[in-house]
C-alpha positions as CSV (number, residue, x, y, z in Angstrom):
1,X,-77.6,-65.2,290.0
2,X,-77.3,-61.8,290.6
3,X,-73.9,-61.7,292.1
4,X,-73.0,-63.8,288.4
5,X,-74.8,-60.7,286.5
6,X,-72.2,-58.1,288.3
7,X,-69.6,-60.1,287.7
8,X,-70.5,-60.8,283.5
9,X,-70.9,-57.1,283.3
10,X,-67.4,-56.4,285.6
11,X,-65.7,-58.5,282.9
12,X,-67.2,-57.5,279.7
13,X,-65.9,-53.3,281.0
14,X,-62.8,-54.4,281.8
15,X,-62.1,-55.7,278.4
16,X,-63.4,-53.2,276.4
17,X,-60.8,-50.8,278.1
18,X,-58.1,-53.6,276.9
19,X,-56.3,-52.8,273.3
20,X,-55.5,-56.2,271.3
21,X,-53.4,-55.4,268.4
22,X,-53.8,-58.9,266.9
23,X,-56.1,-61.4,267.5
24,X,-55.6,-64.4,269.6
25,X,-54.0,-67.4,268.5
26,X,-56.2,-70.5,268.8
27,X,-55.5,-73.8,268.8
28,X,-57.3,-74.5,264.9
29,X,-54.6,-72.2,263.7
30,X,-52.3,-75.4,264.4
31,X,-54.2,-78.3,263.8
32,X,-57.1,-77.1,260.9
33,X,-54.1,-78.1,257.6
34,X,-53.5,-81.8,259.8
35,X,-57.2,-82.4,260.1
36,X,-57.8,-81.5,256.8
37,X,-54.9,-84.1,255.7
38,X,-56.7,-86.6,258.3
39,X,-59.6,-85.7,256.3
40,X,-58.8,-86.2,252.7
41,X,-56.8,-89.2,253.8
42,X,-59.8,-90.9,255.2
43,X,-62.0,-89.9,252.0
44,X,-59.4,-91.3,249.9
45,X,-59.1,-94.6,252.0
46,X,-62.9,-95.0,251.7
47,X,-62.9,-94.0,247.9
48,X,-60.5,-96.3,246.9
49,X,-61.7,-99.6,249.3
50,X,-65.1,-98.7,247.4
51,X,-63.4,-99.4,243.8
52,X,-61.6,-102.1,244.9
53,X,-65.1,-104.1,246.4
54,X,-67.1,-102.6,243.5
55,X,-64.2,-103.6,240.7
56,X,-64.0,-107.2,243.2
57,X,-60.0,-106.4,243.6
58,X,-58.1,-109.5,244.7
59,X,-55.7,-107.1,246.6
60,X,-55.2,-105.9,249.7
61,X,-56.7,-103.1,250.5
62,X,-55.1,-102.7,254.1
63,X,-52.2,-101.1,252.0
64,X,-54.0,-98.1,251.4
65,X,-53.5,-96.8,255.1
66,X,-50.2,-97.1,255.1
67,X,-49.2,-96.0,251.5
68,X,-51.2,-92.4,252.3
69,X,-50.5,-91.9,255.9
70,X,-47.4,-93.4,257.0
71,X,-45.5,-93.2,253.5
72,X,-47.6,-89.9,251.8
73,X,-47.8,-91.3,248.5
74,X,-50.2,-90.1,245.6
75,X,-52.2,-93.4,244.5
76,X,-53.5,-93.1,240.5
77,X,-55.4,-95.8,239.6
78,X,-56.0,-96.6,235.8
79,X,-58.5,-99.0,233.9
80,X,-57.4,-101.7,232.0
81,X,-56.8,-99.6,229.0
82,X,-54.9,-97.1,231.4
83,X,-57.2,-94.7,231.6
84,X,-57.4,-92.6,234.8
85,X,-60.2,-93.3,237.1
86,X,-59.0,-92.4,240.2
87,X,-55.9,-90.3,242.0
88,X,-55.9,-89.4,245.2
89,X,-56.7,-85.6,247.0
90,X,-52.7,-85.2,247.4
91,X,-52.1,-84.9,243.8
92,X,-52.7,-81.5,244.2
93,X,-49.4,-81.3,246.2
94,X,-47.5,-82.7,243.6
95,X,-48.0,-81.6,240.6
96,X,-51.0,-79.0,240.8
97,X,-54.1,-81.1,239.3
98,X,-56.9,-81.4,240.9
99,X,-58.0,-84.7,240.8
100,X,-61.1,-84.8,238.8
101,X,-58.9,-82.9,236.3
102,X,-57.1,-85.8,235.6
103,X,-59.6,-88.7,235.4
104,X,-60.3,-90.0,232.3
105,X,-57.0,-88.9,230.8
106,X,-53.9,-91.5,230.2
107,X,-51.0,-90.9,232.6
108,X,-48.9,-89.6,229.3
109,X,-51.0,-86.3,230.3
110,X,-47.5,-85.9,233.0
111,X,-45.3,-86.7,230.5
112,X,-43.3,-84.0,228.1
113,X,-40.0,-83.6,225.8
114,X,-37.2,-84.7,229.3
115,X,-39.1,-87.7,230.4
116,X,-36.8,-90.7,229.3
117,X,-38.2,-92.8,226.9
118,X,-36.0,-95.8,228.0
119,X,-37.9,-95.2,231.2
120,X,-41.2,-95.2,229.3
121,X,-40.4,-98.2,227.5
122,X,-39.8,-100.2,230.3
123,X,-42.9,-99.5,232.3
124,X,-44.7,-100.1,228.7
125,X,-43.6,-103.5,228.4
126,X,-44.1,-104.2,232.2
127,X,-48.0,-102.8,231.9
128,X,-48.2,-105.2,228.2
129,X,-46.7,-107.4,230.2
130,X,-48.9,-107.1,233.3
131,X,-46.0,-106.8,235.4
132,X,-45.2,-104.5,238.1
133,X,-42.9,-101.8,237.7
134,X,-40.9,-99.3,239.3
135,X,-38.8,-96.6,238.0
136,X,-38.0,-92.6,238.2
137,X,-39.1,-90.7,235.5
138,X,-39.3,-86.6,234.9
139,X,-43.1,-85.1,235.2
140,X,-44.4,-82.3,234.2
141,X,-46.4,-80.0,236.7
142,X,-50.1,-78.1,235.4
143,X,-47.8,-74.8,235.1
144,X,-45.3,-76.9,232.8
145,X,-42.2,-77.0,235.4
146,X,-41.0,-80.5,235.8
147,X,-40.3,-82.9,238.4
148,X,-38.8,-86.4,239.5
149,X,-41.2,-88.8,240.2
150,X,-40.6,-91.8,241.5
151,X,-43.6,-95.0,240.5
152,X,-44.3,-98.2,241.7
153,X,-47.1,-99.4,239.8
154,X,-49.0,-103.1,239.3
155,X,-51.7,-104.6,237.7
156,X,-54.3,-105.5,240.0
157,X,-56.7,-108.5,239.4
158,X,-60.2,-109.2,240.1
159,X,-61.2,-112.4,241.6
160,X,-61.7,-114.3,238.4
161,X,-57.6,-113.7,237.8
162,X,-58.1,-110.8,235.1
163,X,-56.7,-108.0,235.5
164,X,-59.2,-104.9,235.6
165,X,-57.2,-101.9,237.3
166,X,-53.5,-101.1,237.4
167,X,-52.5,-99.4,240.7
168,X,-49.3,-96.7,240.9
169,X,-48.0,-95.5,243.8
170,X,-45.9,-92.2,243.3
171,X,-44.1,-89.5,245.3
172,X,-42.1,-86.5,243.9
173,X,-37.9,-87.0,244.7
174,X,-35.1,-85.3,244.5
């Protein structure tokens, strides 16, 4: 154990007389934003298979993974009287809201004087409707810039066949 003492102390003198301008890299400084992406995505998964087996969604949840891993999309999910009660962590990176910012308000909150009201109509009559939809509409960001956003939104049912949630999937394009 001695011999291991010596050579501690050897090691420890030799690089105090070293001069590091920086410090070193590690390997966190490269993976720490994708774990915290792995992170949020696997909260979100969790989050939203919980509504969907509290709200007894006939739908499949199996989607989830894919549309927020493989595709990236921001999920919103509204009540039946379209009232925000869940987006995902990703909003953020879209449009600047938090999440819990947003819940509880109507997805008009993205909405301003460019967005198309053609557009609007027809994803009003598809939600009246209960219909899904898809379209590209112009957003507006928290700081007021705006932004295309492509939706592809549905009403989702509950195992009695009414329809208690509408579901949109959404990514910003160019």
């Amino acid at each position: 154990m001695e011999e291991l003492r010596n050579y501690d102390d050897a090691v420890v003198k030799f690089h105090k007389t070293l001069k590091f301008n920086s410090l070193p890299l590690t390997s966190w400084d490269y993976y720490a934003p994708f774990f915290e992406k792995t992170c949020s995505v696997a909260e979100d998964i969790n989050s939203l298979s919980q509504l969907a087996l509290n709200n007894a969604w006939d739908f499949d949840t199996l989607i989830f993974e894919e549309e927020l891993k493989a595709k990236e999309h921001v999920i919103v999910v509204t009540d039946a009287h379209l009232n925000i009660v869940y987006a995902t962590q990703n909003m953020w990176d879209m449009n600047r809201y938090h999440p819990k910012q947003i819940i509880g308000n109507k997805p008009k909150m993205f909405q301003g004087e460019k967005t198309c009201k053609n557009s609007l109509k027809v994803i009003s009559n598809a939600v009246r409707e209960r219909k899904p939809f898809e379209a590209i509409i112009v957003n507006y960001r928290k700081d007021g810039s705006t932004y295309n956003c492509w939706i592809k939104g549905q009403p989702i049912l509950n195992t009695a066949g009414e329809v208690i949630n509408f579901i949109a999937f959404e990514r910003e394009v160019a």
